[in-house]
C-alpha positions in Angstrom: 0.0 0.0 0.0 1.3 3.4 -0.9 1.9 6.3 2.0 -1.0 8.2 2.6 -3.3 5.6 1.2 -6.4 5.2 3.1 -8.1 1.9 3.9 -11.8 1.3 4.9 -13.4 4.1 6.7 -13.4 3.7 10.5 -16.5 2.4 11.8 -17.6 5.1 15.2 -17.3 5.0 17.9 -14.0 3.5 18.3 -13.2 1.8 21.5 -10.7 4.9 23.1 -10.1 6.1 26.6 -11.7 3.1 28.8 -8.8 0.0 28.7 -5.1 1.1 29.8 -3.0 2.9 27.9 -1.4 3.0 25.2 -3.8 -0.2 24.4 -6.9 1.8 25.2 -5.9 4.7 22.3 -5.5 2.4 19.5 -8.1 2.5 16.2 -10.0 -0.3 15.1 -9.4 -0.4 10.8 -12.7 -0.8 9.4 -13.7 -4.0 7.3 -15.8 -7.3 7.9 -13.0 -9.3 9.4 -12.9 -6.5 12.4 -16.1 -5.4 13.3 -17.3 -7.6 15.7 -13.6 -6.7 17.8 -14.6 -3.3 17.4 -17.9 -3.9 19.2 -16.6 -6.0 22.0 -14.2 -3.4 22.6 -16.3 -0.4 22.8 -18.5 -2.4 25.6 -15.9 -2.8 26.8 -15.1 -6.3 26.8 -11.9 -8.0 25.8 -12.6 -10.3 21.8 -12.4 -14.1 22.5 -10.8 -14.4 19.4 -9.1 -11.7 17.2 -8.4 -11.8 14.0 -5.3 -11.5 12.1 -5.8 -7.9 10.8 -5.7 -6.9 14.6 -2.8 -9.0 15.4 -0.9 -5.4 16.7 -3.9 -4.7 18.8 -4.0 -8.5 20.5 -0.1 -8.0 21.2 -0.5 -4.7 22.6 -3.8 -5.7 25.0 -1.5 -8.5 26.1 1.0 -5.9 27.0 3.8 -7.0 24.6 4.3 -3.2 23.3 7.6 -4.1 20.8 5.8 -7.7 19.9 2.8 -4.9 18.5 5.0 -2.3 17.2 6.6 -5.4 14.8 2.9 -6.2 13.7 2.1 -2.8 12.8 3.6 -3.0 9.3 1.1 -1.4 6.9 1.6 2.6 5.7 -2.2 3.4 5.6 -2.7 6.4 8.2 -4.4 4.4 10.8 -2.0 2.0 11.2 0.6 4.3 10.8 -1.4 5.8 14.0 -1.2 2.8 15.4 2.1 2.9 15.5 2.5 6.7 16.7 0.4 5.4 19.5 3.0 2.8 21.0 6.1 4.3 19.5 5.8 7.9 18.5 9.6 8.5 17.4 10.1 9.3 14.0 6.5 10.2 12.7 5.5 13.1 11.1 3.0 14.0 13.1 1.5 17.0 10.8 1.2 14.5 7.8 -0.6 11.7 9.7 -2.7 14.5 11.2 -3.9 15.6 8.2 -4.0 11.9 6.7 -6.7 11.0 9.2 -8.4 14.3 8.8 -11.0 14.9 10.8 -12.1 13.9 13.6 -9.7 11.2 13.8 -6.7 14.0 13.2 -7.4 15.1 16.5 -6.3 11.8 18.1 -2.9 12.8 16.9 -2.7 15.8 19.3 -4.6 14.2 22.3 -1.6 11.6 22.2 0.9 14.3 22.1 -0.7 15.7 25.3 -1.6 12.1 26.6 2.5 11.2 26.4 3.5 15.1 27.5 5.1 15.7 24.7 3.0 19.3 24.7 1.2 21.2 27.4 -1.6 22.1 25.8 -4.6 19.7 25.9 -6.0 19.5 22.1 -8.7 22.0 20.8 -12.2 20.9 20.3 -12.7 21.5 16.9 -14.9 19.4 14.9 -14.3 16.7 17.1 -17.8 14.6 17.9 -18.9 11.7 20.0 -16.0 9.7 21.6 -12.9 12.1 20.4 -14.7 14.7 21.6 -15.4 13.1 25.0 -11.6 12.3 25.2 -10.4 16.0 24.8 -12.6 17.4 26.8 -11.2 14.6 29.8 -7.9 15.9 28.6 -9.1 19.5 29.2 -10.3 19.0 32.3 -6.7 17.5 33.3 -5.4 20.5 32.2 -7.6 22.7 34.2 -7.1 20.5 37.4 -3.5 21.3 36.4 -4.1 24.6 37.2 -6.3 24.7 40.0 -9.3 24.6 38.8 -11.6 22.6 39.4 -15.3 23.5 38.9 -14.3 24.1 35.5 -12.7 20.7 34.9 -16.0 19.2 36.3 -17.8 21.2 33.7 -16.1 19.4 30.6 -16.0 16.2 32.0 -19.9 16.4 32.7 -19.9 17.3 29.1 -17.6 14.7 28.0 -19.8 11.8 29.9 -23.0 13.0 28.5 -21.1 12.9 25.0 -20.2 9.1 25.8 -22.5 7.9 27.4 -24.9 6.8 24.8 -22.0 5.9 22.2 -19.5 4.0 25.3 -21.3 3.2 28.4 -17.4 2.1 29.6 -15.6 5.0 28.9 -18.5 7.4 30.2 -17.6 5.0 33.5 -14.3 6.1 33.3 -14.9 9.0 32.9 -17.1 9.7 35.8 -14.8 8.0 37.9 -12.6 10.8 37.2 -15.2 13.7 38.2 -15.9 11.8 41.2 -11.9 11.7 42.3 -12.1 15.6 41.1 -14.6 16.6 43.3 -13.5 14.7 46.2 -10.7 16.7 46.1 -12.9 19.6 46.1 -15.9 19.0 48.3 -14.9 15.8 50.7 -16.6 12.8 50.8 -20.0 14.4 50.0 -23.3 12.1 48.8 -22.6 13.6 45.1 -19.1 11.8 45.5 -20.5 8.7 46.5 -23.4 8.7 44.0 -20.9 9.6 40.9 -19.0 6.6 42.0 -22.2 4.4 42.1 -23.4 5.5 38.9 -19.5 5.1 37.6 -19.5 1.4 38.8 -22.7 0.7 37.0 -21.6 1.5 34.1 -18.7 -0.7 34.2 -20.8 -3.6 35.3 -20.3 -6.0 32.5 -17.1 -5.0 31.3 -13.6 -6.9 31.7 -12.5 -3.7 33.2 -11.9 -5.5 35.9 -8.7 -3.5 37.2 -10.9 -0.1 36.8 -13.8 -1.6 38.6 -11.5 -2.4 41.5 -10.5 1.2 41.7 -14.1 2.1 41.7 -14.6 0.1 44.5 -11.5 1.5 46.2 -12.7 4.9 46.0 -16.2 4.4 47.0 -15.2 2.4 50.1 -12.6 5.2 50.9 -15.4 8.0 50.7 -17.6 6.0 52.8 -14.8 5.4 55.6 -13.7 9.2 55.4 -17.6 10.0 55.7 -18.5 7.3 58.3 -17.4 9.4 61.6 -18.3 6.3 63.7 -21.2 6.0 62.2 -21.2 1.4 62.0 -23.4 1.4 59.0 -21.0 3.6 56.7 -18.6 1.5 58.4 -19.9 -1.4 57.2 -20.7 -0.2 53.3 -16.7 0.6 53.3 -16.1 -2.9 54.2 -18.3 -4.2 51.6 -16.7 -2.1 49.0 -13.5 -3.2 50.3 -13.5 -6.5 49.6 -15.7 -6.3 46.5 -12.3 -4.4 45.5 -10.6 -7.5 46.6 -12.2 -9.9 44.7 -11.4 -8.2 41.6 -7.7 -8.2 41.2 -5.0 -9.8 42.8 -1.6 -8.4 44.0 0.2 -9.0 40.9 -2.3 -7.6 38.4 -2.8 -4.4 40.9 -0.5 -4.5 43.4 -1.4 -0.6 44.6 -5.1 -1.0 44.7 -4.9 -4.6 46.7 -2.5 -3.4 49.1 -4.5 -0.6 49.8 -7.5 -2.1 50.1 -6.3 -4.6 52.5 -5.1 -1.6 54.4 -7.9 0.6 54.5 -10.0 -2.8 55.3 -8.2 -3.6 58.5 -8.7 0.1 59.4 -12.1 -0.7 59.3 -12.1 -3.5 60.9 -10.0 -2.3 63.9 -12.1 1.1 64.1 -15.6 -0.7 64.3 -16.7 -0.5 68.2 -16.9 -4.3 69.5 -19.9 -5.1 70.5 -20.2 -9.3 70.6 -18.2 -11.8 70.6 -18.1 -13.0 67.3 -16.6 -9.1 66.8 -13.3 -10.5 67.6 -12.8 -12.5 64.6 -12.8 -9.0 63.1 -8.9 -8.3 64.7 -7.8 -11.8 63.1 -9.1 -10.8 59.7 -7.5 -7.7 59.8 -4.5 -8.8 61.3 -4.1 -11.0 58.3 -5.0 -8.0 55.7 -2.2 -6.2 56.9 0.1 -8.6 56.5 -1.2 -8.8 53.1 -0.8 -5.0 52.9 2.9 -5.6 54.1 4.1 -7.8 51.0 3.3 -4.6 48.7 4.4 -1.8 51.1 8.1 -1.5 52.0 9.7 1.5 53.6 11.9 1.9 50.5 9.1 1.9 47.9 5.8 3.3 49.7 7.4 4.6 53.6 3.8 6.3 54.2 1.5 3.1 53.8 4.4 0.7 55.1 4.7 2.8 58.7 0.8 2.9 58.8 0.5 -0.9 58.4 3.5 -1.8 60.8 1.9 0.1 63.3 -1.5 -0.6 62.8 -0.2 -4.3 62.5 1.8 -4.0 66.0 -1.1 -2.5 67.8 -3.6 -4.8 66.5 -1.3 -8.0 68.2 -1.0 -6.2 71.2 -4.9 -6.3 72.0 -5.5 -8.8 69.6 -6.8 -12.1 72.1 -4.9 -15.2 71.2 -3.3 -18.2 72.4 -0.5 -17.1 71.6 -0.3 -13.3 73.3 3.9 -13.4 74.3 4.4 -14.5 71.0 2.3 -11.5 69.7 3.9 -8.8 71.7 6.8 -9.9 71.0 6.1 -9.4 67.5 4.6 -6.3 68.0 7.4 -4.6 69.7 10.1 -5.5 66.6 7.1 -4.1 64.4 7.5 -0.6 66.8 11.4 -1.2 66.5 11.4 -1.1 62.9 9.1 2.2 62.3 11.3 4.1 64.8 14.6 3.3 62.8 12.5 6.1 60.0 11.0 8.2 62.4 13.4 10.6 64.4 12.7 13.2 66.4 13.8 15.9 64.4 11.7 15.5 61.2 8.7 14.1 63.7 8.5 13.8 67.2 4.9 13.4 68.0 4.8 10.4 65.8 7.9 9.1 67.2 6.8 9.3 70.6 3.3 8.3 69.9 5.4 4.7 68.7 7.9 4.6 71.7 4.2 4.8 74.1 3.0 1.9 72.1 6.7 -0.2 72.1 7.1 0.8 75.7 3.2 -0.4 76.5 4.1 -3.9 74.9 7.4 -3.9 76.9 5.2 -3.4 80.1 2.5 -6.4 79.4 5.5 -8.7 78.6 7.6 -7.8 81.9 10.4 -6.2 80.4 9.6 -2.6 82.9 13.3 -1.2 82.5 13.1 -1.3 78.8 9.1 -0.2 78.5 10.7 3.0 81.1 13.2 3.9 78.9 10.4 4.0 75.9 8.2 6.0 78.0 10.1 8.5 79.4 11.5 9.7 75.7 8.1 9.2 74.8 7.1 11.7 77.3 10.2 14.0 76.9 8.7 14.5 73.5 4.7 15.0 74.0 6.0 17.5 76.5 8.4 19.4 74.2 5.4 19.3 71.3 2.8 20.7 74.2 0.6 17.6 73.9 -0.4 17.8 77.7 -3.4 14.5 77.1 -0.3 12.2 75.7 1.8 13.4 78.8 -0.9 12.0 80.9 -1.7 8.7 79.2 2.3 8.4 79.1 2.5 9.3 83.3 -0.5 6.6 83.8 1.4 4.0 82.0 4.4 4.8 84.2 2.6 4.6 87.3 1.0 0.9 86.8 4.3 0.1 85.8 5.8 1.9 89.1 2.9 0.4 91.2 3.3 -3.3 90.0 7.2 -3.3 90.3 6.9 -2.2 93.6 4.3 -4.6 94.5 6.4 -6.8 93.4 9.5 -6.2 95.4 7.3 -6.2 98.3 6.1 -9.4 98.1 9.5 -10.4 97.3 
């Protein structure tokens, strides 16, 4: 095929902006052989079988980027699009731009901004339908980008209602987006949540399964931010939590499992006990945050690794058990290890909040000389930040200890 020629028109809409990227960018040539991939795809859901002519686009879903570059041999513009998408060195990106014409053209420029290789988001122009969806959600990034975000909720609740009808999954993704926007903006607010809902619904029968887990994330997040105490928003989180959970795995998602099995535990450990059968609560979350603790290290994520050790350590210290030396024991190497991060100078409330907790642990397994040592710097520090409560708690702690050494020696 000569450059510039031009092969079948594209069939709309084309399946853009809901799968990963660069995947989720790529055009669907239009002919027989592909049509039925091109309709799987823009609901969302990944072909069972793909035929050869979409070979690239198989490779690149797969995530075997060079194996699709290699496959993308032709010189008609939308494969040479194709290729600009996955490897856009050494196109000329004026020519293919005007060898898509338009609407397509102005995928060309919504990939430059997509990959940064511009500022600007791309103009509007005679864009329609799902390109124009797509630069209006590049719009709004732009205008988040600036601080501003009622305006970015403006174009993408234009950019959804442009979708919506044409690409239920990328109208999800999309008002997943306005959802995490105006979070940021407003708090966990019942427009959040509903956004969210609505979002999830629209992503119901997709393979999306990755994005669906996010969705879930966020949701459970906004309800746990919201709850307050409040057991029933409690329990909602919990459910989105682990709906999360049953989506992905660690290896597929490693960031939105581990902090889902973070955020769960949380939960878990924050709901008031009221039966018996609340205990099992504390093992389950015990064991998320050892899950949590496979993804987090200090060297890779030190925020989420220092909340899970402690939240870890705390849980085995009240945690009931068989096994409760074993547990403390645990729990005060947990304390150990978040205080070889946390020094005084860069922050000394939460380094003494973590020497009360280690030297409390020291206490209940008889070690009083060490769990004194913990406390008193502990104290030092709540008294040099003016945290007069944590000076108390601390000077209670010392006076049990004080109280049952010297019982102690008495009997002795």
């Amino acid at each position: 095929m000569i450059a510039g020629a031009r092969t079948a028109p594209v069939v709309r809409p084309q399946p853009l902006g809901a799968f990963p990227l660069p995947a989720g960018l790529l055009l669907i040539p239009g002919g027989e052989e592909t049509e039925p991939c091109r309709k799987e795809l823009v609901a969302g859901r990944i072909p069972a079988h793909w035929p050869a002519a979409l070979r690239a686009h198989e490779l690149a879903f797969a995530g075997d980027l060079a194996g699709a570059r290699e496959a993308l041999r032709g010189d008609d513009p939308v494969t040479r699009y194709n290729r600009f998408v996955i490897d856009p060195e050494g196109e000329d990106e004026e020519r293919l731009r005007a060898d898509l014409g338009e609407p397509l053209g102005a995928l060309v420029d919504l990939v430059r901004f997509t990959l940064g290789r511009t500022d600007e988001p791309p103009a509007l122009g005679a864009a329609d339908g799902e390109i124009a969806a797509l630069i209006l959600s590049a719009q709004a990034t732009h205008a988040v980008s600036r601080g501003e975000p009622g305006l970015a909720l403006r174009l993408l609740g234009d950019a959804v209602r442009l979708a919506e009808g044409e690409s239920p999954a990328l109208a999800g993704v999309l008002l997943g987006a306005a959802a995490d926007i105006r979070k940021g903006a407003e708090g966990p607010s019942p427009e959040v949540v509903a956004e969210l809902r609505r979002a999830l619904g629209l992503l119901k029968d997709t393979d999306l399964r990755v994005g669906q887990a996010e969705l879930h994330l966020a949701l459970a997040l906004t309800l746990h931010e919201a709850a307050g105490g409040r057991r029933d928003l409690l329990v909602e989180a919990v459910r989105e939590y682990r709906a999360a959970l049953r989506l992905v795995t660690s290896e597929e998602a490693p960031e939105v499992w581990a902090a889902a099995h973070l955020n769960l535990a949380t939960a878990y450990l924050t709901m008031p006990m009221t039966e018996a059968s609340d205990r099992l609560r504390q093992g389950i979350a015990v064991q998320s945050l050892r899950s949590a603790l496979k993804v987090y290290r200090p060297e890779t994520h030190p925020r989420q690794w220092a909340s899970a050790q402690l939240n870890l350590a705390n849980a085995l210290v009240y945690a009931p058990s068989r096994h409760r030396e074993q547990n403390l024991r645990e729990a005060v190497e947990l304390y150990e290890a978040v205080l070889k991060v946390r020094d005084a100078g860069s922050d000394p409330l939460g380094r003494a909040r973590v020497l009360a907790n280690q030297g409390n642990a020291l206490a209940h397994l008889g070690m009083f000389g060490e769990a004194r040592e913990r406390l008193h710097e502990a104290r030092s520090l709540f008294a040099a930040c003016g945290d007069e409560e944590a000076v108390r708690t601390v000077d209670g702690l010392l006076g049990e200890i004080a109280a049952h050494t010297g019982a102690g020696t008495a009997e002795g």
